[in-house]
C-alpha positions in Angstrom: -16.4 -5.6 -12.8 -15.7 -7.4 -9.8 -13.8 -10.9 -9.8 -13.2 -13.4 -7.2 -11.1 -16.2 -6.5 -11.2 -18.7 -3.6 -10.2 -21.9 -1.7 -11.0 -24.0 1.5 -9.9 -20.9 3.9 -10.4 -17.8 2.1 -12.9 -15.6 -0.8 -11.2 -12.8 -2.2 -13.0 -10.2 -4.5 -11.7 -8.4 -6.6 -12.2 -5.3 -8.6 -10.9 -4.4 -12.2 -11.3 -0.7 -11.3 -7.9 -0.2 -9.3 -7.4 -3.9 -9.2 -7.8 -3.1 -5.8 -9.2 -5.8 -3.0 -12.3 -5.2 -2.3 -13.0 -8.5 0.3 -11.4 -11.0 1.6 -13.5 -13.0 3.8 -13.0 -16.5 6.1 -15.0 -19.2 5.0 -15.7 -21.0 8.4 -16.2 -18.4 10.2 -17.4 -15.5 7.4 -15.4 -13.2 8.9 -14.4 -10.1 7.2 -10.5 -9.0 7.3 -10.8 -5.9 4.6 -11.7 -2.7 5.4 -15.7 -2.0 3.4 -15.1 1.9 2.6 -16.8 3.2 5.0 -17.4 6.7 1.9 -18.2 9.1 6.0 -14.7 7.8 7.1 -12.3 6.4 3.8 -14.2 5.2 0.3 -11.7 2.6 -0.1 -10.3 -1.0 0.7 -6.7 -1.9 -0.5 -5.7 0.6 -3.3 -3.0 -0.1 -5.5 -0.2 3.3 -5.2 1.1 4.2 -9.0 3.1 5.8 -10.5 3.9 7.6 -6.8 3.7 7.2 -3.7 2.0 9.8 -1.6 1.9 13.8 -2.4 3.7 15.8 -4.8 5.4 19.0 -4.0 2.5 21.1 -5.3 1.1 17.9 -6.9 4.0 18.9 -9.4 6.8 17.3 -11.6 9.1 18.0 -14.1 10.7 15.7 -16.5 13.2 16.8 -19.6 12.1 20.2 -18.9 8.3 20.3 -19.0 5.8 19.9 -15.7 3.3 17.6 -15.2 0.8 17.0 -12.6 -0.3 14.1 -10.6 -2.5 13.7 -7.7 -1.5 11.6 -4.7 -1.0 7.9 -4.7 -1.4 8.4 -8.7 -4.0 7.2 -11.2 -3.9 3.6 -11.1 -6.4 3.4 -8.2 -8.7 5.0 -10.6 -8.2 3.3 -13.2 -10.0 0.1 -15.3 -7.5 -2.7 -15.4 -7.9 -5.6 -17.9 -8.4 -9.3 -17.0 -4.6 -11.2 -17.8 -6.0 -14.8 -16.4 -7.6 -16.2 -13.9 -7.8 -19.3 -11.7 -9.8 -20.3 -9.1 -7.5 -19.4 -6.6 -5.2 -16.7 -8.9 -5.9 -13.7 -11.0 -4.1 -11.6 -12.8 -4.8 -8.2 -13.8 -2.9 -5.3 -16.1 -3.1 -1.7 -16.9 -1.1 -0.1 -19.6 -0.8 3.3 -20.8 -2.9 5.5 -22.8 -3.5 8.7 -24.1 -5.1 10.1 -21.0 -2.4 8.7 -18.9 0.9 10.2 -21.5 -0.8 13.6 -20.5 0.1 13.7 -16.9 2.7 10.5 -16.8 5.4 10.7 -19.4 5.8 7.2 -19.8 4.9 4.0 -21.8 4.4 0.9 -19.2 3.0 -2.2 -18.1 1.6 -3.0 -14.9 0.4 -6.5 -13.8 -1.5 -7.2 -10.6 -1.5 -10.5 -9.5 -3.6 -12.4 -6.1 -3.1 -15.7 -5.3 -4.0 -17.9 -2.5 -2.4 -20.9 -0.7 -4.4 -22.0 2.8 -4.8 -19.2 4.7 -2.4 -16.6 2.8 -3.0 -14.2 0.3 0.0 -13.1 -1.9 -0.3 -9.8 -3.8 2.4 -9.1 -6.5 3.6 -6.2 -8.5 4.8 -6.2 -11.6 6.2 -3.3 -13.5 7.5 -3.6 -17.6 9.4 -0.7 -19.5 8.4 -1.4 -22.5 10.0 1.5 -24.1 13.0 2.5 -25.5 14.2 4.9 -22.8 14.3 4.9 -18.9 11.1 4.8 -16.9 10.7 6.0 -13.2 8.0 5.0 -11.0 7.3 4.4 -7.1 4.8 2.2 -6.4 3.0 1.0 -2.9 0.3 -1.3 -1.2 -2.4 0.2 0.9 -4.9 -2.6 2.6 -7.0 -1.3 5.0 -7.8 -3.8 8.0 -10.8 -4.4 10.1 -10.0 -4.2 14.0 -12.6 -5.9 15.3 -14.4 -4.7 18.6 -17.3 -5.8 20.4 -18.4 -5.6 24.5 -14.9 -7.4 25.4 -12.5 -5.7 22.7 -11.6 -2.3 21.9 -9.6 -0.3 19.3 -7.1 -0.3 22.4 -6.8 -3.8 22.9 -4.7 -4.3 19.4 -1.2 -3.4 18.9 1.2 -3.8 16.1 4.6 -5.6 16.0 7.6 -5.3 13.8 9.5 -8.7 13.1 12.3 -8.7 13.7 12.4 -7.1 16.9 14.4 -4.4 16.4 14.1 0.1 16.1 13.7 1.3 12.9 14.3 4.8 11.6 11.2 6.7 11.3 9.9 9.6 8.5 7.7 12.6 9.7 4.9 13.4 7.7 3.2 16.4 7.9 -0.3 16.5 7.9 -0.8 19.9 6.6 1.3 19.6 3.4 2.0 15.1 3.2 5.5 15.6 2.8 7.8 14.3 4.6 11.2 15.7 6.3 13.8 13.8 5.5 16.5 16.0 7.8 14.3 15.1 10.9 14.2 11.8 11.2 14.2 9.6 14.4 14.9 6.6 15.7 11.7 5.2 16.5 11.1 2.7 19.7 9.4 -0.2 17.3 11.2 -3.0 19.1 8.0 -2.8 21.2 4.6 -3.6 20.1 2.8 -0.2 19.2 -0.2 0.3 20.7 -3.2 1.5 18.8 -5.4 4.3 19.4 -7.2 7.3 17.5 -4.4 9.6 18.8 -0.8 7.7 17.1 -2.0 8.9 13.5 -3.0 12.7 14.5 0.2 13.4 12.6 -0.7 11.9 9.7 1.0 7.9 8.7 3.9 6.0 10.5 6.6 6.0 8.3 9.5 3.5 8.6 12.7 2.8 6.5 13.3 -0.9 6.3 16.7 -2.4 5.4 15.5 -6.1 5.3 12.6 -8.3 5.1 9.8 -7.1 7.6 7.0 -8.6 9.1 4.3 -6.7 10.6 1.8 -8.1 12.5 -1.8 -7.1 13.9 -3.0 -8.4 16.8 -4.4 -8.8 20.5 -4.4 -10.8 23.3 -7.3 -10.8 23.9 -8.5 -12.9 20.5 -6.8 -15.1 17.8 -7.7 -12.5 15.1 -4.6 -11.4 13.9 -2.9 -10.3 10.5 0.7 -10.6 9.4 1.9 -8.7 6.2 5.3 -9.8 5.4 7.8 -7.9 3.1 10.6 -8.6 1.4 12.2 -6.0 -0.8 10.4 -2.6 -0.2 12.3 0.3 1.8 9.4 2.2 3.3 6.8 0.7 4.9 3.6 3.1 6.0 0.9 2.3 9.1 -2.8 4.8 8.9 -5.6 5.4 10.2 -7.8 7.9 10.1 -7.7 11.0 12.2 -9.5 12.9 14.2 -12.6 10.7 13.1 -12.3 7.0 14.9 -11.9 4.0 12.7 -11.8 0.6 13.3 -9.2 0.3 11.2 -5.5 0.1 10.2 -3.7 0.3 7.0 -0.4 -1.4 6.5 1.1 0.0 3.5 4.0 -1.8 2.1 5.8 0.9 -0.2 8.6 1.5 -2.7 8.6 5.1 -3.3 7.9 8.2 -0.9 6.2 11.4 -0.6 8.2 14.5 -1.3 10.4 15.7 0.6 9.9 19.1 1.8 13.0 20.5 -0.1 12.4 18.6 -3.4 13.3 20.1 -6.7 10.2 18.6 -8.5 12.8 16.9 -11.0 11.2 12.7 -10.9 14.9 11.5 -11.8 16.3 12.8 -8.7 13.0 12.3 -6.3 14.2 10.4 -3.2 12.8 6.5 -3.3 12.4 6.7 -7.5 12.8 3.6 -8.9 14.7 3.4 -12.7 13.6 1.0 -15.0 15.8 0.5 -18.0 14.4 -0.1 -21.2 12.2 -3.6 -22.0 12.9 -3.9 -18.1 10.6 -5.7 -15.4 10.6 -5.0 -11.9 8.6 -6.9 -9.1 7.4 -6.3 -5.8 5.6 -8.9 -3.7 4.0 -9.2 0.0 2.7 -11.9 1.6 -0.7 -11.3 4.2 -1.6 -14.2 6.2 -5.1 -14.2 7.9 -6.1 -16.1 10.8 -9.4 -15.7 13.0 
């Protein structure tokens, strides 16, 4: 079912499959900022990452001595959430466990997706509740897909991205082949710059980036006053994507809290690098702020 809240700047939809974004559109200009899943390039617009973030080891993981197995990003994408509330410029929805979901994901939870809007921003918050008697663990991540728009004048060329504040940031290799990362090679990456965007930065795979405080991340050009800002607050990792070798006029800007696997990992979810532990009847929250200007 798809959902949609608005106000004087912005319409949002909204579907319950994934909660994920599916539009969010200006309403004096009817311009389009979300990526429409293109299914010859990437079938999706903004999914929501959980219970992990990225690729397994094997698509593997143990816990208390028995394997399970997960594809990437996790189920939630996939999954029908239920309506919580909605406003007209709010909605919340939720997911819980169920049998099909204790088969590969050991765990009881809660997760609540919530939109709102205020002028021209567009908050999307996280919510995660043990509701349990024992420890949870869980990574979870954004992954909006943004339109670059190009015409006669622009090109994919003409945008670049910016890291606020100014500043290098260690960066994660990912390999393309296997979409695990390395955590023994990684760099010091020159993002005090504004990163220039073209089909050949993501023949790697993502742009990963450890983030020790609260990071904004900006898309944008010169050349025309459409521009996006995605602003963080408390995740560590924070992951740019496009897709590769095929050109898109797009960009993903993927707020996370969790990783891939590392290269050398054990498989064992306690010790996985970026894991989150939730004690029991325990919430945790995530939020990120994307403001939207054409």
């Amino acid at each position: 079912m798809e959902y949609e809240i608005k106000n004087q700047f912005l319409t949002v939809k909204i579907n319950s499959r994934g909660a994920e974004l599916t539009s969010v559109r200006s309403v004096n200009s009817d311009t389009e900022f979300l990526w429409q899943a293109d299914p010859q390039i990437w079938n999706r617009h903004a999914p929501v990452l959980f219970p992990i973030v990225g690729r397994l080891k094997n698509d593997t993981y143990q816990y208390q001595g028995k394997s399970y197995q997960l594809s990437q990003h996790g189920f939630a994408r996939d999954k029908e959430f239920t309506l919580l509330k909605q406003e007209n410029d709010a909605i919340s929805l939720v997911l819980r466990d169920d049998a099909d979901s204790l088969k590969e994901y050991p765990f009881h939870f809660e997760l609540v997706i919530t939109y709102r809007l205020l002028n021209n921003l567009l908050t999307e918050q996280l919510s995660v509740r043990n509701p349990a008697n024992e420890a949870m663990y869980f990574s979870i991540g954004c992954h909006p897909g943004f339109n670059i728009p190009v015409n006669n004048q622009l090109k994919k060329s003409n945008y670049y991205l910016q890291m606020l504040p100014s500043k290098d940031h260690i960066r994660i290799p990912i390999s393309k082949e296997t979409g695990l990362h390395d955590w023994a090679k990684r760099t010091i990456a020159a993002t005090d710059t504004p990163i220039e965007l073209n089909d050949e930065l993501f023949k790697n795979d993502a742009l990963v980036f450890e983030l020790k405080e609260a990071t904004k991340l900006s898309l944008r050009s010169e050349k025309t006053s459409y521009h996006i800002n995605v602003t963080t607050e408390n995740n560590p990792f924070i992951g740019v994507w496009s897709q590769y070798p095929q050109t898109a006029n797009y960009v993903c800007i993927e707020p996370w809290w969790g990783l891939c696997d590392d290269v050398n990992a054990d498989g064992d979810i306690s010790k996985k690098r970026g894991i989150i532990k939730l004690a029991p009847n325990e919430e945790w929250s995530g939020k990120i702020t994307i403001a939207l200007h054409d």
